[in-house]
C-alpha positions as CSV (number, residue, x, y, z in Angstrom):
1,X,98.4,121.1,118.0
2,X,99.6,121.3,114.3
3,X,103.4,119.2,114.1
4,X,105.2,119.2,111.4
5,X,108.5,116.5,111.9
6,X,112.1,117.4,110.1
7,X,113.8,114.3,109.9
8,X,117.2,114.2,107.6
9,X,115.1,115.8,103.9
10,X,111.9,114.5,105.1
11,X,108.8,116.5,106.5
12,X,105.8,115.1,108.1
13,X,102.9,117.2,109.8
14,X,100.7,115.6,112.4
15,X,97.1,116.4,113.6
16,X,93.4,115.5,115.8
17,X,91.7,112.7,115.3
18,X,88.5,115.3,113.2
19,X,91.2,117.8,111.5
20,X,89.4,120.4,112.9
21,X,91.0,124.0,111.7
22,X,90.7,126.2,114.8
23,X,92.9,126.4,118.2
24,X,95.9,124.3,117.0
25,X,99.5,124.5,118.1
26,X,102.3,124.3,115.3
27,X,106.0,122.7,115.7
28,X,108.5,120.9,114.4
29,X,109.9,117.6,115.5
30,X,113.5,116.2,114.5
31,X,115.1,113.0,116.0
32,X,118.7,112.5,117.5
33,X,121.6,110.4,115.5
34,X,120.1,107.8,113.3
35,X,120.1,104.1,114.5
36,X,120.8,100.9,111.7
37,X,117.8,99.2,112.2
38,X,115.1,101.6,113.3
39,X,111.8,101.6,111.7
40,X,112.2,105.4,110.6
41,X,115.3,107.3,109.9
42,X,113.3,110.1,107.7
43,X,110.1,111.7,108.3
44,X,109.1,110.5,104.5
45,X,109.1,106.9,105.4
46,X,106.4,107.3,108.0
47,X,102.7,106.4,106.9
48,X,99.8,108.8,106.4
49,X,98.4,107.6,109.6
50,X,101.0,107.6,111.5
51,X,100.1,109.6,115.0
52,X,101.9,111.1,117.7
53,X,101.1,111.9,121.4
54,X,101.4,115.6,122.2
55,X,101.1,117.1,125.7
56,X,101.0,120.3,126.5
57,X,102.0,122.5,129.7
58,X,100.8,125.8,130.3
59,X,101.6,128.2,132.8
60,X,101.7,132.0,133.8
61,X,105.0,133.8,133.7
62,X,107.0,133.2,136.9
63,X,105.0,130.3,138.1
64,X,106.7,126.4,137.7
65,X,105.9,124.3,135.1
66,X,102.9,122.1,136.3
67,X,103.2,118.5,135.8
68,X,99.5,118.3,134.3
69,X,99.0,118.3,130.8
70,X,96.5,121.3,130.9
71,X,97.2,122.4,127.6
72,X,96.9,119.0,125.2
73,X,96.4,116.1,127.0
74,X,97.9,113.2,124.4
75,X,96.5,114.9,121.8
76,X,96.6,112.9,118.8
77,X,98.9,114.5,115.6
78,X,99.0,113.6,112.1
79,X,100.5,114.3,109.1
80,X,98.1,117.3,108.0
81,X,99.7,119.5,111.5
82,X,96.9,119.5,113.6
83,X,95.8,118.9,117.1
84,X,93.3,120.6,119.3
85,X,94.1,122.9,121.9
86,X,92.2,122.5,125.4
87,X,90.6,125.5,125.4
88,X,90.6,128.9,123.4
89,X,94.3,130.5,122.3
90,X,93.3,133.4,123.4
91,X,93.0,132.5,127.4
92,X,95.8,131.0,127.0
93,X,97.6,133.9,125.9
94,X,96.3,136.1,128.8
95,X,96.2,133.9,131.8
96,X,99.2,130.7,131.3
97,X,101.4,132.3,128.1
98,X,104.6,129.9,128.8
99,X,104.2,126.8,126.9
100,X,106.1,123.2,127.0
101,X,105.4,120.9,124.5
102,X,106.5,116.6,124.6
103,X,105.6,114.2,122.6
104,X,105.4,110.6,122.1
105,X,105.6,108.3,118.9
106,X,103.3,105.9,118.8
107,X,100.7,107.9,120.8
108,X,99.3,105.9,123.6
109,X,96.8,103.9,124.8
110,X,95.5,104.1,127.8
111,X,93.4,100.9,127.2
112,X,96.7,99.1,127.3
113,X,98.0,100.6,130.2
114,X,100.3,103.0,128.4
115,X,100.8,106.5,129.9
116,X,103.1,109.1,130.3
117,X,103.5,111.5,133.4
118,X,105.8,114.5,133.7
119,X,107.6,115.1,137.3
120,X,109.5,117.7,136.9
121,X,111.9,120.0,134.7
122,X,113.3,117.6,131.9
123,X,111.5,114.5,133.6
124,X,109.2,111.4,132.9
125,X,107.7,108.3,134.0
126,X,106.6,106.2,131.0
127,X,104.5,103.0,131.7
128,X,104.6,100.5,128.3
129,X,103.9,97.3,126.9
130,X,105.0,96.0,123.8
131,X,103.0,94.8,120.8
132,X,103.3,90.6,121.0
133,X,103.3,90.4,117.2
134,X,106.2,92.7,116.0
135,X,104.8,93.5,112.9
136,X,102.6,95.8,114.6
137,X,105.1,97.0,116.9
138,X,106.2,100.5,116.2
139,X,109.3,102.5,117.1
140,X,108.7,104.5,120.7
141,X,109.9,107.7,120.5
142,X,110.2,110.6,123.2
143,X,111.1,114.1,123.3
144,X,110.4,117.6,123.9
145,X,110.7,121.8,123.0
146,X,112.0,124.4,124.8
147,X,109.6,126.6,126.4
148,X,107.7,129.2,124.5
149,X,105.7,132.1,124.8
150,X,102.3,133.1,123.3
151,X,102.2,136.6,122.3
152,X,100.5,138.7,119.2
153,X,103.5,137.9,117.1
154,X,102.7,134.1,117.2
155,X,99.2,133.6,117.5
156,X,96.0,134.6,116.5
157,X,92.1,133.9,118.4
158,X,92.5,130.3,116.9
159,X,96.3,129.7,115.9
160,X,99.3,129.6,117.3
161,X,102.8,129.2,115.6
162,X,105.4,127.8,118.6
163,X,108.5,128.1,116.5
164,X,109.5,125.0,118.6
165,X,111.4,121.9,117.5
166,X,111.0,118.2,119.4
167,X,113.6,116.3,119.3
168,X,112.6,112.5,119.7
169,X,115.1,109.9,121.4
170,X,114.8,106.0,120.7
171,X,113.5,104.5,123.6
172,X,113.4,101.0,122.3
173,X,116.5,98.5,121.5
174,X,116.0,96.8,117.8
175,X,116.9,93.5,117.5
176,X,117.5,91.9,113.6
177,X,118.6,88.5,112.5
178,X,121.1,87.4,109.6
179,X,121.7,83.9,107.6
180,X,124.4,82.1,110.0
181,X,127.0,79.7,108.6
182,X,125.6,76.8,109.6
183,X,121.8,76.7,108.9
184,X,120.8,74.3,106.6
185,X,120.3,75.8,103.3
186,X,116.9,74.9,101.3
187,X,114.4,76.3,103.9
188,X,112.3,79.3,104.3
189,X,112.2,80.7,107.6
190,X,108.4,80.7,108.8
191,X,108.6,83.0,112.0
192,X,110.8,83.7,114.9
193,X,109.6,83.1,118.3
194,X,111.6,85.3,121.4
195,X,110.7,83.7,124.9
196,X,111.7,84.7,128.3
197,X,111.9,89.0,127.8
198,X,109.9,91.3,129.5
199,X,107.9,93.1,127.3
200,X,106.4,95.3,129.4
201,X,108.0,98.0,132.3
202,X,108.3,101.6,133.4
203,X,111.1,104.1,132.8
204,X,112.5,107.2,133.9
205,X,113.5,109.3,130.9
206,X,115.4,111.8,131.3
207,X,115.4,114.5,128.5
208,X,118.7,116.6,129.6
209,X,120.9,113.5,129.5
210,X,122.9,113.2,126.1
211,X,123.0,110.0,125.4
212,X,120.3,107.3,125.2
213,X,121.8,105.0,127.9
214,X,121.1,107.7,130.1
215,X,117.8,109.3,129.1
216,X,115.6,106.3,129.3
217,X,116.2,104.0,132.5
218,X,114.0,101.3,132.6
219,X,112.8,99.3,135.1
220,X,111.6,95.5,134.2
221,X,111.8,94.0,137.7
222,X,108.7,93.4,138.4
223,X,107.4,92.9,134.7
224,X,106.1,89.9,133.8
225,X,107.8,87.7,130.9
226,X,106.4,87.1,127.8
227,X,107.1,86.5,124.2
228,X,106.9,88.2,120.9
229,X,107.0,87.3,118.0
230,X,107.7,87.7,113.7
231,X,106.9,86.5,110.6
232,X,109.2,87.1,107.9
233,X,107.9,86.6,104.8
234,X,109.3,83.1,103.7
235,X,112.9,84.7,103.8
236,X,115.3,81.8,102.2
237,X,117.9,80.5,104.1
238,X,119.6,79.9,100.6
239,X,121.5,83.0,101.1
240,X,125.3,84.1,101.5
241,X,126.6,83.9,104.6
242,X,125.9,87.0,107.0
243,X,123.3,88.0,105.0
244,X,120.4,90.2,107.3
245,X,117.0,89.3,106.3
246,X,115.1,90.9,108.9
247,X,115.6,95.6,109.3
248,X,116.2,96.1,105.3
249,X,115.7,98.9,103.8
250,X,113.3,98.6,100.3
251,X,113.6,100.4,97.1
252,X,111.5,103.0,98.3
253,X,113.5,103.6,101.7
254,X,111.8,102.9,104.0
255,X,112.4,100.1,106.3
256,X,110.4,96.4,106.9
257,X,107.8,96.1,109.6
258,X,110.6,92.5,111.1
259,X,112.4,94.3,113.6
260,X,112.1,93.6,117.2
261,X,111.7,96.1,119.2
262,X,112.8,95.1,122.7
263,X,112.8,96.8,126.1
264,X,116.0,97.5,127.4
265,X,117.0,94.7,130.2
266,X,119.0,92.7,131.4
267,X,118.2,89.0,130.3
268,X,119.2,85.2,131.8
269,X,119.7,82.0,130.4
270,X,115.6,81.4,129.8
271,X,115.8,83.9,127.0
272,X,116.0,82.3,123.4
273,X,115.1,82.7,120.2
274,X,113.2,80.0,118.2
275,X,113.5,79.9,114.4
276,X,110.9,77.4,112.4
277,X,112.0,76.8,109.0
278,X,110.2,74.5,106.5
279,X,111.7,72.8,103.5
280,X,111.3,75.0,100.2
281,X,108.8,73.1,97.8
282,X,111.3,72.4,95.1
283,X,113.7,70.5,97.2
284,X,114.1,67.1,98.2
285,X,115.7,66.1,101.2
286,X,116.2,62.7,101.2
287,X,117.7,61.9,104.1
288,X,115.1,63.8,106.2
289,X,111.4,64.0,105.7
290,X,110.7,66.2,108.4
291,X,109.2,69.6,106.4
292,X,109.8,71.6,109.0
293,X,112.9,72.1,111.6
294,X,113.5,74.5,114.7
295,X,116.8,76.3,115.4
296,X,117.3,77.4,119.0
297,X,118.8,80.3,119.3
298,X,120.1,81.5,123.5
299,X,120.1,85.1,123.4
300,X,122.4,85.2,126.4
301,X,125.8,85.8,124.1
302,X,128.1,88.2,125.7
303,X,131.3,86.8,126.7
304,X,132.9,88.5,130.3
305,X,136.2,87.9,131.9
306,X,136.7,87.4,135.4
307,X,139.8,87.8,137.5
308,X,140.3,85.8,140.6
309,X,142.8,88.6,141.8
310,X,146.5,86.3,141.2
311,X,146.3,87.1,137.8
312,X,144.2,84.4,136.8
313,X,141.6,85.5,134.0
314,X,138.8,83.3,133.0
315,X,136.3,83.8,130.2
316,X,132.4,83.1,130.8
317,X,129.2,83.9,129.3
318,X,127.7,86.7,130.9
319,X,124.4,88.6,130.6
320,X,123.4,90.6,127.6
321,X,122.0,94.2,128.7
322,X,120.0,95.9,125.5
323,X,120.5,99.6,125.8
324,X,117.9,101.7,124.5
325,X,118.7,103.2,120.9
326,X,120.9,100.1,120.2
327,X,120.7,97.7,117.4
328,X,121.3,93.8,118.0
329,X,122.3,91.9,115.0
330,X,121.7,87.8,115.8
331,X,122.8,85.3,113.2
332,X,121.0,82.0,112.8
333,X,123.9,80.0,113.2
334,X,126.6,77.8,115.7
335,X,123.6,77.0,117.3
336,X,122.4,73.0,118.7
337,X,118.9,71.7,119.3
338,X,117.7,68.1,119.3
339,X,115.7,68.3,116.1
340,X,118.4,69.9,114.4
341,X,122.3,69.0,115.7
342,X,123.9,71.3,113.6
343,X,127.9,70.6,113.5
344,X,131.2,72.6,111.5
345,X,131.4,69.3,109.6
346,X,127.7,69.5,107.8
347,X,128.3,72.0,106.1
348,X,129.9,71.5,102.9
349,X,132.4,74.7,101.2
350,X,133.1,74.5,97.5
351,X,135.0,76.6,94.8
352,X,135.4,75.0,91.6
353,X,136.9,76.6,88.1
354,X,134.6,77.5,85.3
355,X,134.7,76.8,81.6
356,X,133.9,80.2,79.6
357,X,130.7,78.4,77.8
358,X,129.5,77.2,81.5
359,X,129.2,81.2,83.1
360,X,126.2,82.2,81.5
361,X,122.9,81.0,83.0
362,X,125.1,78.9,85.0
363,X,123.4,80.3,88.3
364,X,120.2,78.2,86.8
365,X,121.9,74.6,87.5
366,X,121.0,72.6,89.6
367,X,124.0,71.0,91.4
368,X,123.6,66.9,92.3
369,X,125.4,64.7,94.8
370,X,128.0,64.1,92.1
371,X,129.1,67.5,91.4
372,X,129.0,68.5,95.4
373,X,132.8,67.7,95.8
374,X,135.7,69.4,95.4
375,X,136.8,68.6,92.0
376,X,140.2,70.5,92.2
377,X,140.2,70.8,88.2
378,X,142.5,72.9,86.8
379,X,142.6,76.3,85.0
380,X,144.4,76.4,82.1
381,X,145.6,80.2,81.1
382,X,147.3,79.1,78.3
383,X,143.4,77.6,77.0
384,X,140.6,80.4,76.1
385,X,138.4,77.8,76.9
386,X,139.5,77.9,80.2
387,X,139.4,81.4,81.1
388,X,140.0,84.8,79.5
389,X,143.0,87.0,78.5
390,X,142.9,90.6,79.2
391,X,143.2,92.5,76.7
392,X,146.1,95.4,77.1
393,X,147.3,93.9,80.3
394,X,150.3,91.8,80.2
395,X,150.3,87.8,81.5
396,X,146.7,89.2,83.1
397,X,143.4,86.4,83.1
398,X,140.0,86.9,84.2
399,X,138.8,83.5,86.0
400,X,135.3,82.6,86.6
401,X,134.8,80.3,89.5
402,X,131.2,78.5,91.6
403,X,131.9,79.5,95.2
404,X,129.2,78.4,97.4
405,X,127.9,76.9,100.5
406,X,125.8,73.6,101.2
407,X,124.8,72.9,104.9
408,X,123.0,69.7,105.7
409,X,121.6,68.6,109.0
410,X,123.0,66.0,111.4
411,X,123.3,63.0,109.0
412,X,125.6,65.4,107.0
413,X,124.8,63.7,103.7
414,X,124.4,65.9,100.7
415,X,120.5,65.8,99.4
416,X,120.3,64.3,96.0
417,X,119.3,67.9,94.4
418,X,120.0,70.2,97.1
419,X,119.9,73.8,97.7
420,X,123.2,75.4,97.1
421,X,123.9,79.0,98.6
422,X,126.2,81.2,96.9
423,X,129.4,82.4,98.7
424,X,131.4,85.5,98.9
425,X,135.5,84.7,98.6
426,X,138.6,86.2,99.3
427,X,142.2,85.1,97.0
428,X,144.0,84.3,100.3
429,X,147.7,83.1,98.5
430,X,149.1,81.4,95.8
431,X,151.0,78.6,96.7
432,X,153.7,75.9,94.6
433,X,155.2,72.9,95.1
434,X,159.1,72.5,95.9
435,X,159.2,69.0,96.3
436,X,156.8,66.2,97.2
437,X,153.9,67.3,99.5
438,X,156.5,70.6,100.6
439,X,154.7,73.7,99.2
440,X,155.7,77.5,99.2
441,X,153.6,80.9,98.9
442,X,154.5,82.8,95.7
443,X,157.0,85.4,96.4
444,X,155.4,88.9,96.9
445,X,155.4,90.8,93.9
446,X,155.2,87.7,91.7
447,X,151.0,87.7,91.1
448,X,148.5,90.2,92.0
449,X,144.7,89.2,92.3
450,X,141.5,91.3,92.2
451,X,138.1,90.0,92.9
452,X,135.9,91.8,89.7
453,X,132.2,89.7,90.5
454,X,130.9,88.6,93.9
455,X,128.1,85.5,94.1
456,X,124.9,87.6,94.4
457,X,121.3,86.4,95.3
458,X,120.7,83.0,93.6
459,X,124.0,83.6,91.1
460,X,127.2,81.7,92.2
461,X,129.3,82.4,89.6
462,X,132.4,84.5,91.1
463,X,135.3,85.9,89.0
464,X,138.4,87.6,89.9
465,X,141.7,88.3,87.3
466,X,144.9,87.2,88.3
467,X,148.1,89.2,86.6
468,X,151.5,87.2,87.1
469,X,155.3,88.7,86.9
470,X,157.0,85.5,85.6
471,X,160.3,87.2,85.7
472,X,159.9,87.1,89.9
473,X,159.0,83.4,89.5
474,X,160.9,80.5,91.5
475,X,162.9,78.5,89.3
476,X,160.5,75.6,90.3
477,X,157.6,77.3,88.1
478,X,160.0,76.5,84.8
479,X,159.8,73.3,85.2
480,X,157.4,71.3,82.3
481,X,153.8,70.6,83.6
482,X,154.8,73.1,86.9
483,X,151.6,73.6,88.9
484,X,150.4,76.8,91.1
485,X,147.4,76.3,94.1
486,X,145.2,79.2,94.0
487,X,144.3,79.5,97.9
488,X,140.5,80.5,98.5
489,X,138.4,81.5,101.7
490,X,134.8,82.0,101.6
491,X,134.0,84.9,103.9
492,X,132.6,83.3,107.5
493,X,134.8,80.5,107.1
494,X,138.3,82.1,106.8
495,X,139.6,78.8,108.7
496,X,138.7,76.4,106.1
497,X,141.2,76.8,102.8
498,X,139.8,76.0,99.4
499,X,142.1,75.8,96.5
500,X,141.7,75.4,92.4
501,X,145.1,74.4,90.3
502,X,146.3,75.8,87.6
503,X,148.4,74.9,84.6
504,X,149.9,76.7,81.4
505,X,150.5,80.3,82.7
506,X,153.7,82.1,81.5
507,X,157.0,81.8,82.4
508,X,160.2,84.2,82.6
């Protein structure tokens, strides 16, 4: 059969294994509602060599469909649109002229047990294992076409045009991992290790179902449980908080080969995920020499409520079930092992004011134990040194400011020269003091922030402009040497309330 795939703007053609020219089938394939995460959400990201399963059923008008593939058998289609027909078009055409088509992406191997049978309208049982290394795991697909019809208007001796579209369904669940707020910056992440999953199973898919939960049904109770596995190419755990490093997209669209792709099931308490990290090669951690660490990660997460009847509801960890199509997003984070007794107080949150002549390059500095505290200097609007005025906007500044992350292990020491990540940031308030140690929030109206410059990649520097209405000022803020607290969050850590002072701004 010749396939050609419409996926979003993208086209792909698939064909047998020797591209011969003669007795070839042609459709279309098209998948259902795009899924973060997935390997391939257009037809132009897939390789030359990708290959689909097609099977064909053929049958005279009137009779059933058979459940045999007696028209391709897994035949094996590539880009180029071509797979071989079992048998000449033209028998076809007089004696079994009603044609289904399915289809399967990868296309299987029977030398791994894989298989696909049809039993009945709409109806399959598919037998699969999953790849242990994850790189070379790909993203199952199933569908199928409507019934057609071979006539003269179609088909020649050797060709026939189906005018048929399959539409493939994600059979799979993708799981993909993100920097968590506690893992200890100044590592690379080496591979991820997930123990305790079945990886292998059979399912009932049912095409006439809508929704994914429905169409594929699998079965795992009898599967034996394994592990799989990734490597994701030294990703740095010097990174903002939340970010994904595992299911990105590159600059040539198409997605990284470090999703898991996990069977939908049920899992218990034995299933985890284990991260190795090793220090980066340019850091010294003093107060540990180990170079390499292990986060634990239990993927049994969901939290369930249970009522005893009276009223009483308790909240319990119950067990995750992966539904096929989803995507699961785990964070290496909250998480405690032996080697690596991570707690809320080693990780260290900073945001400190930035002379102008210290913002450029400044992402280049290295930070030591000394300047790893919270200095609480001051801005100074009235100072250009300080920050700057913007131009054309009254009593407005434009404040550049290091927000950023450091998280140690269980000593919670700061290394000498450690790895600092940057840190996203909200403005949160503005606060004053009325009397000794008894403070106030700005009234509304009063000051207006806007974050202009996030912390990106390796660059902490974050800036936002603040614009104040003096003449809605308390009568405290007249007073000589009268101080304001700019209030700062770092996104992931909305709890924990940094501030930076400030001095010289205008008055009513």
């Amino acid at each position: 059969t010749s396939c050609s795939q419409e996926l979003e703007e993208g086209k792909v053609q698939t064909e047998n294994n020797k591209a011969e020219l003669n007795n070839v089938v042609k459709l279309n394939f098209a998948t259902d509602a795009l899924t973060r995460g997935t390997m391939y959400d257009d037809i132009a990201q897939m390789p030359d060599d990708a290959t689909f399963g097609v099977y064909g059923y053929a049958h005279k008008d009137g009779d059933a469909t058979p459940n045999e593939p007696n028209f391709i058998n897994n035949g094996s289609a590539k880009k180029d649109g071509k797979v071989h027909v079992s048998g000449k078009v033209a028998t076809y055409k007089t004696d079994m002229p009603k044609v289904q088509l399915a289809a399967v992406y990868p296309r299987l191997d029977d030398r791994d047990g894989d298989k696909l049978v049809r039993d009945g309208k709409d109806k399959y049982t598919l037998t699969y294992s999953l790849k242990k290394d994850m790189a070379q795991q790909k993203d199952l697909m199933i569908g199928q076409a409507e019934e057609f019809e071979i006539n003269d208007k179609n088909s020649t001796d050797e060709n026939i045009n189906s005018g048929t579209k399959i539409n493939m369904h994600h059979a799979l669940t993708a799981i993909n991992f993100a920097i968590g707020d506690r893992v200890p910056t100044g590592y690379t992440i080496e591979g991820i290790l997930l123990k305790g999953l079945c990886t292998n199973g059979t399912c009932k898919v049912d095409l006439s179902k809508d929704k994914n939960v429905e169409r594929f049904k699998w079965d795992t109770k009898n599967a034996k449980k394994d592990s799989v596995y990734i490597k994701p190419n030294h990703a740095t755990t010097t990174k903002i908080n939340g970010t994904q490093f595992t299911g990105l997209k590159g600059s040539d669209k198409k997605y990284d080969n470090l999703t898991v792709f996990m069977i939908p099931q049920e899992i218990d308490k034995d299933a985890v995920a284990k991260v190795y990290l090793k220090i980066e090669g340019k850091v010294k951690i003093n107060e540990d020499k180990r170079k390499t660490k292990m986060i634990r990660i239990p993927l049994l997460t969901t939290t369930k409520t249970k009522d005893d009847g009276g009223g009483n509801v308790t909240e319990y960890k119950g067990i995750t079930e992966y539904r096929a199509g989803e995507v699961k997003l785990y964070r290496i984070s909250d998480n405690t092992y032996k080697t690596i007794n991570l707690k809320e107080t080693d990780v260290k949150l900073y945001v400190n004011p930035l002379k102008i002549k210290d913002v450029e390059n400044y992402y280049n500095h290295k930070l030591d134990s000394n300047y790893l505290k919270n200095k609480n200097a001051y801005i100074y609007f009235n100072k250009e040194t300080s920050c700057e005025k913007v131009k054309d906007q009254p009593h407005t500044y434009k404040v550049y400011i290091e927000s950023s992350r450091y998280a140690g292990d269980s000593s919670g020491k700061v290394a000498e020269r450690a790895e600092v990540a940057p840190q996203t940031f909200k403005i949160k308030r503005i606060k004053y003091e009325i009397s000794k140690d008894t403070y106030a929030d700005l009234p509304e109206g009063s000051w207006k922030a806007k974050v202009v410059k996030q912390p990106k990649g390796y660059d902490r520097v974050g800036a936002f402009t603040l614009t104040f209405h003096p003449e809605k000022f308390p009568p405290e803020l007249s007073k000589r040497n009268a101080k304001i607290y700019i209030v700062i969050v770092l996104d992931g850590f909305e709890k924990t309330e940094l501030q930076i002072k400030g001095k010289g701004f205008p008055t009513a």
